[in-house]
N, C-alpha and C positions, 0 to 999 in steps of 0.2 A: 218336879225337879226345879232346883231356886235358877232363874233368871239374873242376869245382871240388871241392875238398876240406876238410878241414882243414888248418891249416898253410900252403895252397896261398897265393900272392900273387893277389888276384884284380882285373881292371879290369873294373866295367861302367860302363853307362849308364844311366841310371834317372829316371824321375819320379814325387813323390811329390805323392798328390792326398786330399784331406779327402773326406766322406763325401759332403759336395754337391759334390764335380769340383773343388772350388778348390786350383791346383797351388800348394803350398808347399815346394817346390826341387823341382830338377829340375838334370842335369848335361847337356843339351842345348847345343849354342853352347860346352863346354868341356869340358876333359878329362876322360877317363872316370873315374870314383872309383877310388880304387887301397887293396886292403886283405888285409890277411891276415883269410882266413876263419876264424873261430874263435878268434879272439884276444885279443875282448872291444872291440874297436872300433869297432862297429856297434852297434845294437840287436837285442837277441837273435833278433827273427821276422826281421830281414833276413840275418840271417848262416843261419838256419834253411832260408830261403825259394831264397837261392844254392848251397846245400849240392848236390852231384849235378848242375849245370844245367852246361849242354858251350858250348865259345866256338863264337857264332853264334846260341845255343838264348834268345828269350823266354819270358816270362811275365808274368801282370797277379797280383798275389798282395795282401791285403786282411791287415793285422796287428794281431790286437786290439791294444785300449790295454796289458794285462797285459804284451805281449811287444815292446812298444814304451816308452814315455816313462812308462809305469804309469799309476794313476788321480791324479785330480784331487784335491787334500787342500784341503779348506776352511781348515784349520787354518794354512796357509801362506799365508793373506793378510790383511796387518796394519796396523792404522792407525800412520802416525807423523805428527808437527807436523813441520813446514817449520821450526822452528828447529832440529830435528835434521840438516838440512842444510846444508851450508857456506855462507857467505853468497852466495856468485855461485851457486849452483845455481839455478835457476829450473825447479823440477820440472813436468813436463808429462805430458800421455796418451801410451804409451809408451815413454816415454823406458826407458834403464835402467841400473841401478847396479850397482854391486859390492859387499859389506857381506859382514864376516865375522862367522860364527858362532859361540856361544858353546864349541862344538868347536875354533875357530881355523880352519877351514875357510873359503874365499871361497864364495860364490857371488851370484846374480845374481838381483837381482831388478827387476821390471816395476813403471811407475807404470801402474793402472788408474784411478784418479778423481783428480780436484781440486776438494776444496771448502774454499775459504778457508786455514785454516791445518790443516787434515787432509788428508793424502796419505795414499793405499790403495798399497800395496804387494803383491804378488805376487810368489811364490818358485818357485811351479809353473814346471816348464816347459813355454814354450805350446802343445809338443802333447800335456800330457800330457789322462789322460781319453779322447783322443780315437784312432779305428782308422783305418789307413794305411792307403792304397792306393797301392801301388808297382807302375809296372810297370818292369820290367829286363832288360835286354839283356848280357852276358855276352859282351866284349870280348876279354879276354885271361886265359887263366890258365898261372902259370907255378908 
């Protein structure tokens, strides 16, 4: 029976659940995930966690924050005024934007509060800090 490997194309099925059981995806109801193992496509504990598992083979596997989304940086959440917003924005809890880095880099951030004309901002991504519980089912490997 073919093993997952590296290089290998792999399909499972998985769901991802927080430390109190709350499922935050999950490929149930839709196509199994399709990835090359080893690739750098995943986060390193799940590419870790499929490494050696045979199509058919489960497992429940828990993945620190380290080897997942990493820790949680205070330092990445920042206040901005609502007139640094385009005027139709109407920022909310939530919501989330795009804004490029002083690198020229995108990325995304989260509104976490609204008070009057200060917006909180969040860079984190929101799992990071936090440890995975994935369980995965091992579909197809080619």
């Amino acid at each position: 029976m073919a093993q997952a490997k590296n290089g290998a194309t792999v399909k499972v099925h998985y769901t991802g659940k927080l430390d109190d059981g709350t499922v935050f995806d999950s490929s149930q109801g839709r196509e199994p995930l399709e990835f090359t193992l080893g690739a750098g496509q995943l986060i390193p504990g799940f590419d870790a966690a499929v490494d050696g598992m045979a199509i058919g083979e489960t497992k429940t596997v828990t993945i620190p924050h380290d080897q997942a989304y990493g820790p949680y940086h205070e330092q990445m959440v920042v206040e901005a005024n609502r007139d640094q917003f385009p005027p139709e924005a109407n920022p909310q809890i939530g919501m989330q934007f795009e804004s490029r880095g002083e690198d020229g880099q995108n990325f995304v951030v989260t509104v976490t509060a609204v008070d009057g004309e200060k917006i909180t901002l969040d860079a984190n991504h929101p799992l990071a800090g936090k440890d995975l519980t994935f369980e995965i089912e091992v579909v197809e490997v080619a």
